[in-house]
C-alpha positions in Angstrom: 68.8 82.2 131.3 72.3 82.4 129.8 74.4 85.5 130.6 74.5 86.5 126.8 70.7 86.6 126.8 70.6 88.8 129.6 73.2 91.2 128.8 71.8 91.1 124.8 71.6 95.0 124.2 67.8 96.1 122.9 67.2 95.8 119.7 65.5 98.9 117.4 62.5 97.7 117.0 62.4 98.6 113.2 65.8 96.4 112.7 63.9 93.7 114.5 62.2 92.0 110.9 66.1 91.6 109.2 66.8 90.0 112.8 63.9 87.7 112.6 64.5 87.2 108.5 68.6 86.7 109.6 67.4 83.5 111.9 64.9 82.4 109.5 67.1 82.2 106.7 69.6 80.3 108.3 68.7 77.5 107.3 68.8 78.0 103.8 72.6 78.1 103.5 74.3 76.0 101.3 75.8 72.7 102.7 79.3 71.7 101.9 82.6 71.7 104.0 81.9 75.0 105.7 79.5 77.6 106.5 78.1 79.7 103.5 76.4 82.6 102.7 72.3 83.0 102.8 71.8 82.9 99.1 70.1 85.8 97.9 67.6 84.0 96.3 66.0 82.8 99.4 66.5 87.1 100.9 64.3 87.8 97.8 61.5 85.2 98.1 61.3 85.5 101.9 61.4 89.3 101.7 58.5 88.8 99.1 56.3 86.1 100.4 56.5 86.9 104.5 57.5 90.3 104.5 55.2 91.5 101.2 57.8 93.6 100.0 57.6 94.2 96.8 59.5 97.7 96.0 62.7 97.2 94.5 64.0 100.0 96.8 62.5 97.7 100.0 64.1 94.8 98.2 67.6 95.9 97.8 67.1 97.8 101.3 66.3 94.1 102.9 68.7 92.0 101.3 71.4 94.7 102.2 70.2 94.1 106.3 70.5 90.7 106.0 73.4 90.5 104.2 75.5 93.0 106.8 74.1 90.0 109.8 75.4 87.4 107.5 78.3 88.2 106.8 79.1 89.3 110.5 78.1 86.0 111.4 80.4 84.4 108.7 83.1 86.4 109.9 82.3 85.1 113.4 82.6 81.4 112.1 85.7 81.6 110.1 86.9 83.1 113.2 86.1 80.2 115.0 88.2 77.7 112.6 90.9 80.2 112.4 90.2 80.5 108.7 89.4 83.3 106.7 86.0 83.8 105.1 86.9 83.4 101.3 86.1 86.8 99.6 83.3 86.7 97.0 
């Protein structure tokens, strides 16, 4: 197993679902000349249809998780290019 599995740090197990939803999501980005944003569409249906959430509180609440992953992860990639994640 790769060093950054094993040194991973635990997860709290009630952070684990915006993990899970972060990964899932993934794929749903936008395709173009760089990396983009989960839209928030695809937050909302998957927090809906997998999760069952259907609060607005719980909704906002997940799409806010997700979000704070994303965008650490775009900043991670723009990183990587040496390019600033366009602010929006």
């Amino acid at each position: 197993m790769p060093p950054v599995l094993l040194d991973a740090p635990d997860l709290n197990p009630g952070l684990r679902r915006f993990w899970r939803a972060f990964h899932d999501l993934s794929g749903d980005r936008p395709a173009g000349m760089g990396v983009g944003a989960i839209p928030m569409t695809a937050m909302l249906a998957y927090a809906k249809e997998i999760d069952g959430d259907t609060d607005p509180q719980d909704l906002r609440r997940f799409v806010r998780f997700v979000r704070a992953i994303d965008d650490e992860y775009l900043k991670a990639e723009a990183s990587k290019g040496g390019k600033e994640r366009p602010e929006g």
